[in-house]
Every structure is written in structure tokens, then in C-alpha cells.
C-alpha positions as CSV (number, residue, x, y, z in Angstrom):
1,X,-52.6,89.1,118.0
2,X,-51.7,89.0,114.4
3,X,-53.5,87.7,111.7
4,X,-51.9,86.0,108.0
5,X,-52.4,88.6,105.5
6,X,-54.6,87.3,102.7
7,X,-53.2,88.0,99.3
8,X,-56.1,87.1,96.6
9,X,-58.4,89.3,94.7
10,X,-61.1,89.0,97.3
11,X,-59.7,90.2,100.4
12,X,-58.5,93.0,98.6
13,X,-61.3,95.0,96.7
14,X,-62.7,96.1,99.6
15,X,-60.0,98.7,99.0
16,X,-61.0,99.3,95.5
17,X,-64.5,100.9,97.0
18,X,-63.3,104.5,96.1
19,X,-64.2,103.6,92.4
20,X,-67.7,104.2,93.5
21,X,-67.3,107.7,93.2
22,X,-66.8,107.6,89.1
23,X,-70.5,106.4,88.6
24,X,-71.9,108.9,91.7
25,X,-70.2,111.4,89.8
26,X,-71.5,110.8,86.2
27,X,-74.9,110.6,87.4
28,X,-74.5,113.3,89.8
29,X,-73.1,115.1,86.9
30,X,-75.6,113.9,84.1
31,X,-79.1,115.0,86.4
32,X,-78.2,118.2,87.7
33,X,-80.0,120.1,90.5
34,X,-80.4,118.5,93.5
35,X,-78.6,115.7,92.2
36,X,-74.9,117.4,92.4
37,X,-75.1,117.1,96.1
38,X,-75.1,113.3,95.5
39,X,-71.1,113.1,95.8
40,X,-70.2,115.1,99.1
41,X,-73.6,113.4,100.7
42,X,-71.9,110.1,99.8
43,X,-68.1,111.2,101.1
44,X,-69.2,112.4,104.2
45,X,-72.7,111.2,105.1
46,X,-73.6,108.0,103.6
47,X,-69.6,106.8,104.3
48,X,-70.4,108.3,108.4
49,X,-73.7,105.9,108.3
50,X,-71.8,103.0,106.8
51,X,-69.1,103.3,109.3
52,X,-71.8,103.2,112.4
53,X,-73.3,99.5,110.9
54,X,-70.3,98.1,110.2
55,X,-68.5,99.0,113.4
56,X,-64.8,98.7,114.1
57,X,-62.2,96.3,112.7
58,X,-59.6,95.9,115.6
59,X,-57.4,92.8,114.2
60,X,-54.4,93.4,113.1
61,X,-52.2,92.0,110.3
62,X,-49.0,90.1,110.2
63,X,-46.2,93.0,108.7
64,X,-44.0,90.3,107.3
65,X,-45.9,90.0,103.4
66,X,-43.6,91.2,100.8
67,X,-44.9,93.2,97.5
68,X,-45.7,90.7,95.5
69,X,-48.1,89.0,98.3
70,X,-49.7,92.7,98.2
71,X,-50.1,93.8,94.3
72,X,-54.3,92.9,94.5
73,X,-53.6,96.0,97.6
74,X,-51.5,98.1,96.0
75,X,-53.5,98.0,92.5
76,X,-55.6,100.6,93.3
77,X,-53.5,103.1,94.1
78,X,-51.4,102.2,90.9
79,X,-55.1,102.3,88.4
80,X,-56.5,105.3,90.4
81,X,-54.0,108.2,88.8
82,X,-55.2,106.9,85.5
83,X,-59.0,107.2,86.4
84,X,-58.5,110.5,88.3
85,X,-56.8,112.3,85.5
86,X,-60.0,111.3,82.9
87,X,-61.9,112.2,85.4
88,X,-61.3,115.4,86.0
89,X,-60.8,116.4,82.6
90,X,-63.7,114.3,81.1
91,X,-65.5,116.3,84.3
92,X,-64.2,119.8,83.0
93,X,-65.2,119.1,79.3
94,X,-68.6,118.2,80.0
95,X,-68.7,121.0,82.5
96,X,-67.5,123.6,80.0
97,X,-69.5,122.2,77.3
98,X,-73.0,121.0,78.1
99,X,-76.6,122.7,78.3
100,X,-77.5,120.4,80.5
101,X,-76.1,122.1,83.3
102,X,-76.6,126.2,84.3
103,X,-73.4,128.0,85.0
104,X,-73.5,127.4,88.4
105,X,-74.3,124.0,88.1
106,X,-71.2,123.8,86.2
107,X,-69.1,125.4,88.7
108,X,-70.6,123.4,91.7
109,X,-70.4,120.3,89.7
110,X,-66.6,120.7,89.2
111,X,-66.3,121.3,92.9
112,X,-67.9,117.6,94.0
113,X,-65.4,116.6,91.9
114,X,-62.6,118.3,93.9
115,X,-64.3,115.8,96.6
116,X,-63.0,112.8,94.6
117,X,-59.4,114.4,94.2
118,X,-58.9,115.5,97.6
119,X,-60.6,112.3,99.8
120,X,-59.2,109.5,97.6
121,X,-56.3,110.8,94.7
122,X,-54.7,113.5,97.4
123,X,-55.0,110.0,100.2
124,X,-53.4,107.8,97.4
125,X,-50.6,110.4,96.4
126,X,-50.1,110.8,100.0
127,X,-49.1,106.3,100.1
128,X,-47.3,106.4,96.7
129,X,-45.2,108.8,97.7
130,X,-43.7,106.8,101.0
131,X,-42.8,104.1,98.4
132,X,-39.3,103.6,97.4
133,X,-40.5,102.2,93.7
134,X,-39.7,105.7,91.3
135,X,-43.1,104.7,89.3
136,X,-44.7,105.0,92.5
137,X,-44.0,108.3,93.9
138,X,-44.0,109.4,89.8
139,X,-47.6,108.5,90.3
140,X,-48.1,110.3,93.7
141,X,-46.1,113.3,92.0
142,X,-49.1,113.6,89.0
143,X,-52.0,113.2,91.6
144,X,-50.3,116.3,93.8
145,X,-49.8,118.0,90.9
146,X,-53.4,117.7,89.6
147,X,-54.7,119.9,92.5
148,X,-51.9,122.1,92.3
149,X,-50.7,121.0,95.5
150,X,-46.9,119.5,94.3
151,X,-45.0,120.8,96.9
152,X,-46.6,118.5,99.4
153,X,-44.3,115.4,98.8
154,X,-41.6,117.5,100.1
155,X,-43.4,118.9,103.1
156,X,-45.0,115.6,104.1
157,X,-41.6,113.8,103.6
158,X,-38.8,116.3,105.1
159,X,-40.8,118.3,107.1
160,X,-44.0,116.8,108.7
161,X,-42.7,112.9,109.3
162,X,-39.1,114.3,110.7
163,X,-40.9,117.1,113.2
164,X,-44.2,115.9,113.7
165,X,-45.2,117.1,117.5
166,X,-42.5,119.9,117.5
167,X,-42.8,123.8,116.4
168,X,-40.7,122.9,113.6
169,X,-44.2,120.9,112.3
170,X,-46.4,123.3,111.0
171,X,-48.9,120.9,110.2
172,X,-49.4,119.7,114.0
173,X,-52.9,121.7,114.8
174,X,-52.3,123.9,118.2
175,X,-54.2,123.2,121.2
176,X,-57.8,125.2,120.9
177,X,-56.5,126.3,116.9
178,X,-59.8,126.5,115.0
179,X,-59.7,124.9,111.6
180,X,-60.3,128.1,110.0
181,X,-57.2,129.6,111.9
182,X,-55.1,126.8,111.1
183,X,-56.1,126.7,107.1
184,X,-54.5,129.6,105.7
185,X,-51.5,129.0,108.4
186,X,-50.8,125.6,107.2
187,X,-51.3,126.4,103.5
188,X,-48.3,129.5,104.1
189,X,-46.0,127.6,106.4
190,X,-46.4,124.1,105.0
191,X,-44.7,125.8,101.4
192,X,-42.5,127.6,103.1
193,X,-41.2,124.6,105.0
194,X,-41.2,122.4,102.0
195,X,-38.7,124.9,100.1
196,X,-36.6,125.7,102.8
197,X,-36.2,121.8,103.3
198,X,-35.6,121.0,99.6
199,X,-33.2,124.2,99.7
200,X,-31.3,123.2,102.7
201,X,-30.7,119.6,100.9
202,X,-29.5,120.8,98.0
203,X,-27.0,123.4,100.1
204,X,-25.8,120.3,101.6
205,X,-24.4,119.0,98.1
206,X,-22.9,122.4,97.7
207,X,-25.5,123.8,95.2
208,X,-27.8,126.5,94.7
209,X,-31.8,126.4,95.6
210,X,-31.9,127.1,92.2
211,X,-30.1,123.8,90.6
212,X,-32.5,121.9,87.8
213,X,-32.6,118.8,90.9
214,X,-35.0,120.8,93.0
215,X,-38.0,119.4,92.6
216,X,-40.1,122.7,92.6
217,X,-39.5,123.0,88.9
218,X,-40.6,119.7,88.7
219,X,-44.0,120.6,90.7
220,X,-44.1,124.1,88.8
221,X,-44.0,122.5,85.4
222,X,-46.0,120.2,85.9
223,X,-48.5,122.2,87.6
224,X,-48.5,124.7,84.7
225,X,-49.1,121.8,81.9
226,X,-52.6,121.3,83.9
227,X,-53.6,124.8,83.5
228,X,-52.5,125.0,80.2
229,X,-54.5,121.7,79.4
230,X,-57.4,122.9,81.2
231,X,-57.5,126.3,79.4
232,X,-57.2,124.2,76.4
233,X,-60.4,122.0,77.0
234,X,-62.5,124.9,78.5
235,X,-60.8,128.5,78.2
236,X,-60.7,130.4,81.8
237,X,-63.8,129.2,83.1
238,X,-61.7,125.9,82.6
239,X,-59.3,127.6,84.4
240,X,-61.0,128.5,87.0
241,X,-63.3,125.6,87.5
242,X,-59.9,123.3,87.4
243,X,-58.5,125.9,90.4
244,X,-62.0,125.4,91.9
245,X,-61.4,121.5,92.4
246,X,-58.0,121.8,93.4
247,X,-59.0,124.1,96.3
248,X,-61.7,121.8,97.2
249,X,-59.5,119.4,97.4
250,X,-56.4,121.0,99.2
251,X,-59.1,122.1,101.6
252,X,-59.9,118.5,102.4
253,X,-56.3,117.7,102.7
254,X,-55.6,120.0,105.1
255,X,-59.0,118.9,107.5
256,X,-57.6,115.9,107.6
257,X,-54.2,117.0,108.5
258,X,-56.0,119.2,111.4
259,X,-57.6,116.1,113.3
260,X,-54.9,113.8,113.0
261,X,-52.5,115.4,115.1
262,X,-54.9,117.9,117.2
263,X,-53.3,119.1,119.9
264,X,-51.0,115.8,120.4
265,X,-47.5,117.1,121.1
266,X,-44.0,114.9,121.9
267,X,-42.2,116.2,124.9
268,X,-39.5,118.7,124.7
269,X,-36.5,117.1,126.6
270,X,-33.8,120.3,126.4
271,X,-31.9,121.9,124.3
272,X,-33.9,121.2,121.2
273,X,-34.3,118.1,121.7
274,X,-38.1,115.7,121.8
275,X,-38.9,112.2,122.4
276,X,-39.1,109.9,119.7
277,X,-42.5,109.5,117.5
278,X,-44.7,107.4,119.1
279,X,-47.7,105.8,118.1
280,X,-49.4,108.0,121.0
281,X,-48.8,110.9,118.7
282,X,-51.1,110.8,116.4
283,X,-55.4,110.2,116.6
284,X,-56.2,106.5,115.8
285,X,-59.1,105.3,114.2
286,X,-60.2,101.4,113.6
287,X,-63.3,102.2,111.9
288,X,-64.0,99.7,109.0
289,X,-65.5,101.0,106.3
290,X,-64.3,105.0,106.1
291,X,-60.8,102.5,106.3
292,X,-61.3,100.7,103.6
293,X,-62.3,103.7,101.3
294,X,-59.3,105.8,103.1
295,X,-56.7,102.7,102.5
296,X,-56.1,102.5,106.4
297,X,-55.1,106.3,106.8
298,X,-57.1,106.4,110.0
299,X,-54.6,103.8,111.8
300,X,-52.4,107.0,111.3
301,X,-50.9,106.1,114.8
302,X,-49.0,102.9,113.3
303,X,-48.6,105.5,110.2
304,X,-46.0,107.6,112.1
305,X,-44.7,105.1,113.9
306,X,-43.8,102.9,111.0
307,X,-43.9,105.5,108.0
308,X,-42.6,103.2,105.2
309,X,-45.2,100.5,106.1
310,X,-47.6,99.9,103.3
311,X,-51.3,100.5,103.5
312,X,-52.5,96.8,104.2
313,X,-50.1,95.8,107.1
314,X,-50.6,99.9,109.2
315,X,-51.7,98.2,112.7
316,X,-54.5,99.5,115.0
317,X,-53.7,100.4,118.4
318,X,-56.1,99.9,121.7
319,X,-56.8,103.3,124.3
320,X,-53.5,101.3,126.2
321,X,-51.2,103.1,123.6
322,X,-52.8,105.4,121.2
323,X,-55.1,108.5,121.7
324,X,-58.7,107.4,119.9
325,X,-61.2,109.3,117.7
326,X,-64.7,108.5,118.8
327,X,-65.7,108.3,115.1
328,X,-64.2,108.0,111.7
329,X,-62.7,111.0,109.5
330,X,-66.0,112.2,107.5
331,X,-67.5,112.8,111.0
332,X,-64.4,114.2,112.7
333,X,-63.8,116.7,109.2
334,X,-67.2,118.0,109.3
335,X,-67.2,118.7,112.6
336,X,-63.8,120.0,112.8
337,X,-65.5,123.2,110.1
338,X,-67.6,123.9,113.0
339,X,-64.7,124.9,115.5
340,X,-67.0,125.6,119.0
341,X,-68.6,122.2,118.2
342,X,-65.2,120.8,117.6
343,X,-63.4,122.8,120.2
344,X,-66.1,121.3,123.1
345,X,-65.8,118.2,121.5
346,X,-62.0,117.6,121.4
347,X,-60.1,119.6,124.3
348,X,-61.2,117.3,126.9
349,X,-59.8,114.5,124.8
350,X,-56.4,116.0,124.0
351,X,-56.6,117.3,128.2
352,X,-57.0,113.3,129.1
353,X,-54.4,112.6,126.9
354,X,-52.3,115.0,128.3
355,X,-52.8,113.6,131.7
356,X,-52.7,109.8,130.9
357,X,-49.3,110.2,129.2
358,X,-47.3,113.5,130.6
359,X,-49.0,113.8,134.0
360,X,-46.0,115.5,135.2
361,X,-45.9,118.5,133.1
362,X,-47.3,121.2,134.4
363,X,-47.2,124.3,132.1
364,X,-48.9,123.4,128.6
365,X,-48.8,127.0,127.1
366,X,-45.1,126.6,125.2
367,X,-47.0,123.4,123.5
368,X,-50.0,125.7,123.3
369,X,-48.6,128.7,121.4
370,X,-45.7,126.5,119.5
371,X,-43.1,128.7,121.7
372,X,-41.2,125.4,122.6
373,X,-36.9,125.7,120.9
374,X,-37.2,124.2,117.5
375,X,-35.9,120.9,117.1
376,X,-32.2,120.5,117.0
């Protein structure tokens, strides 16, 4: 059953939670020591308590609200580029400036701030850019861009949506593929892919890889104006502490890309050709309040199924139709950097799934190893 969507102020700022990490980070930031922990204790900890009080939130909206019944929704994701880029270059003066901080403090501190640009600015880039509104995947652009990540628009867009479950995906976490395995795989393959797909557009239109339209100069320039701006406020420890938070931040990315689609693979039919995406294809999650700080990334099912649907009207699916995580993302994340935890955890899960939904296959190791034909 569906619920009206509510459109006022109210109903929506339990989206706008993710501003809480500005003040944990200033204090965090301000104290020192012990303190700089503050901000990944809150991401992953204090957000995994949360989530276990305030249980799940299984209803599911009505799909048929238009933009304008949305904008108290939408807002955040709109304000948030503007706080994250003063954030992380307020962050990055103080850090290259202060005495209240050692060195290492310094360093560390700018890395909890790569927690607020990976969980929330990389998760908000990762909704503007599914928009059709220029401003908005402008906005998802600078946020990619800000942890030197550009390239991932046209991944997630070409690649990832269009082969999600297939070899051609590289972002589809094998069956018993540790995290560790799968990080510096991704992070290769995942740039590869996103050239080759902008190239093989632009070859379409009869022009070069090269031509000014490819958005990789774009990403490239943009890219290089941040780590001109932060040698600018801070010199090369700037540099590198502005490198430090992007990697923290790619790194939390890519986690979450690893349990989303663990070992969840669409059927190979012949020839090169799969079943359609199905909601089945992806981990769901109706936790309440790691959704509200994620903007509903966890109903990730309704996400594939229904890519251009915005934030506030994803639906939730029941065991009936879509593979479920026991708990939300800040559990499944740490646990997934522990790979014989997660490993022991998780392959039973995917080998029910497996059974539930393609009973009759009997030779997994082609979805194992990625040695299926690639998608046609």
C-alpha cells in the first residue's frame, strides 16, 4: 500500500540530518586528540545504534508527486555542494594553519573529513547526477570532482545502470571477492569503463575520443583547479591532506558499491544476452534512520529498477521480491573490511538467493569468475 507523499518543511528535514556532521566536525576539529575520532564514531557507530531503536520504515510512498511537491526533499542535495566545498577548504586551512593540532592530528583530522565527503557529498552527487535539470548534475559534477573521483558520472551512468549483474559491470562484487580484492579492481576497471563508454559515444557521432565534448576534460580541469586551490591555501601538505580526503572518501564509495550488489547476478539467457534489471538485483535495506541520512540509497532495489526516480518516492521491497540486508550500510561497510567476517556472513545469503530465484541453474562458477559472454 501506498502512502500521499507529504510535501511541507516538516516531513522533509529528516533528510537534512547529514548537516550534523558540520558541527561534529568543528568540534571534532577544534579539541583534538581523542576527539578526531568523534566523526567516523558518529558515521558508522552512533548512525548503526540509531538505526537498531528506530527500527525499520516499510511504507512506501505514492510515485506520482511532481518537483515542485518535492523541493523541501530535494533542497538538501541542492545546499549541500555549497556547505561541502567550505567545508573542506575551511577544514584544510585550519588544518594547514593551526597549533592547535600536531601534524598528525592534522592529517587525521582532514581524513574524518573525507568521511563527510564520501558518506553524504559522494551519496548526493551520486542523486544529482540521475537528474535531467543541467544545475543538478552541474552540482553532482563539483561534488565528484572535489574527491577527484569525476569520472564516476560516466561509469555510474553508461556503464554500471546499463550492465549491472553482467561481466560487462565491473562494479558488481564477485561471489566470495573480498573487499580488499575488489578495491583496487574496481578503482582500474570502473575508469577504464567510464572512458571507453564516453569514447565509444562520441565514435558514434563520428568524432575522436579526443573532441572538447568528452567530458574527461571537463573532470580533468576541474579536478586540477582543486589541487591548484588546495596548494594555494596549504602548499603540498595541502596537497596531500586534500588527496588524503578524497581517498577516504573514494574508499567509502566503493564499500558501498561492494554490498549493494554482492554476489547478485541477472541470468545469462544466450548469446550475450541477460534478463532485465530487476528489483531482486540489488541488496535492499528499509532501515529508517541510516535512510534518512543516506537519502533512501539503501532502497537501492527500487533504485535500479526505477533509476530516474527521485530520492523521496525509491520504494522498499518485502523478502517476496528483493534480496534483504540484515542491517543498514554503516554495519554492512564495516563489516564488509573484515572479509572472513563478511565472507561467513554473506555467502549463505547470496546461496539462498540463488536458490529462491534461479533454482534451476546448476553451474555458478561462469557468475563466479565473471567468465559469462559480455553483454550484447
Amino acid at each position: 500500500m501506498q502512502n500521499p507523499v507529504r510535501t511541507d518543511l516538516i516531513a522533509a528535514l529528516p533528510f537534512w540530518i547529514s548537516l550534523t556532521y558540520v558541527p561534529i566536525l568543528a568540534l571534532a576539529g577544534w579539541q583534538g586528540g581523542a576527539w578526531l575520532w568523534l566523526t567516523p564514531v558518529y558515521g558508522w557507530w552512533a548512525t548503526s545504534i540509531i538505526d537498531f531503536v528506530a527500527g525499520l520504515r516499510t511504507d512506501n510512498p505514492e510515485v506520482d508527486a511532481t518537483d515542485e511537491d518535492l523541493k523541501w526533499y530535494t533542497a538538501i542535495t541542492l545546499i549541500w555542494p555549497f556547505v561541502q566545498a567550505v567545508l573542506v577548504f575551511g577544514a584544510l586551512y585550519y588544518a594547514t594553519h593551526t597549533d592547535r593540532l600536531t601534524t598528525a592530528q592534522a592529517w587525521i583530522f582532514m581524513g574524518t573529513v573525507g568521511v563527510a565527503t564520501g558518506s553524504i557529498g559522494i551519496n548526493y552527487a551520486h542523486e544529482l547526477m540521475h537528474q535531467k535539470s543541467r544545475f543538478e548534475r552541474f552540482l553532482g559534477d563539483f561534488l565528484m570532482t572535489m574527491v577527484l573521483y569525476g569520472h564516476f558520472r560516466s561509469e555510474h551512468l553508461l556503464v554500471h545502470h546499463r550492465y549491472v549483474g553482467t561481466p560487462r559491470d565491473p562494479v558488481t562484487a564477485r561471489y566470495n571477492e573480498g573487499f580488499h580484492r575488489f578495491f583496487p579492481r574496481v578503482v582500474v576497471a570502473c575508469f577504464k569503463s567510464a572512458l571507453g563508454a564516453e569514447a565509444a559515444m562520441l565514435a558514434r557521432k563520428n568524432l575522436p575520443a579526443t573532441h572538447r565534448s568528452n567530458p574527461f576534460w571537463k573532470y580533468a580541469a576541474w579536478q586540477l583547479g582543486f589541487l591548484v586551490l588546495a596548494f594555494a591555501i596549504g602548499g603540498w601538505t595541502g596537497v596531500g591532506m586534500f588527496i588524503l580526503q578524497a581517498y577516504v572518501a573514494v574508499i567509502q564509495l566503493e564499500v558501498v558499491n561492494y554490498i549493494e550488489h554482492y554476489g547478485l547476478t541477472r541470468r545469462h539467457l544466450g548469446e550475450g544476452k541477460y534478463e532485465h534489471v530487476l528489483p531482486r538485483h540489488s541488496w535492499n535495506a528499509s532501515h529508517r534512520y541510516s535512510n534518512w541520512m543516506l537519502i533512501n540509497l539503501q532502497r537501492h532495489s527500487d533504485h535500479h529498477y526505477k533509476p530516474n526516480r527521485r530520492f523521496p518516492l525509491l520504494q522498499t521491497y518485502g523478502e517476496d521480491e528483493a534480496p534483504q540486508l540484515p542491517y543498514g550500510y554503516p554495519i554492512m561497510t564495516i563489516m564488509a573490511m573484515f572479509p572472513p567476517l563478511w565472507k561467513r556472513f554473506m555467502n549463505p545469503r547470496v546461496r539462498d538467493w540463488r536458490r529462491k530465484y534461479y533454482a534451476d541453474v546448476e553451474d555458478w562458477h561462469p557468475y563466479n569468475k565473471a567468465l559469462n559472454p559480455l553483454p550484447r
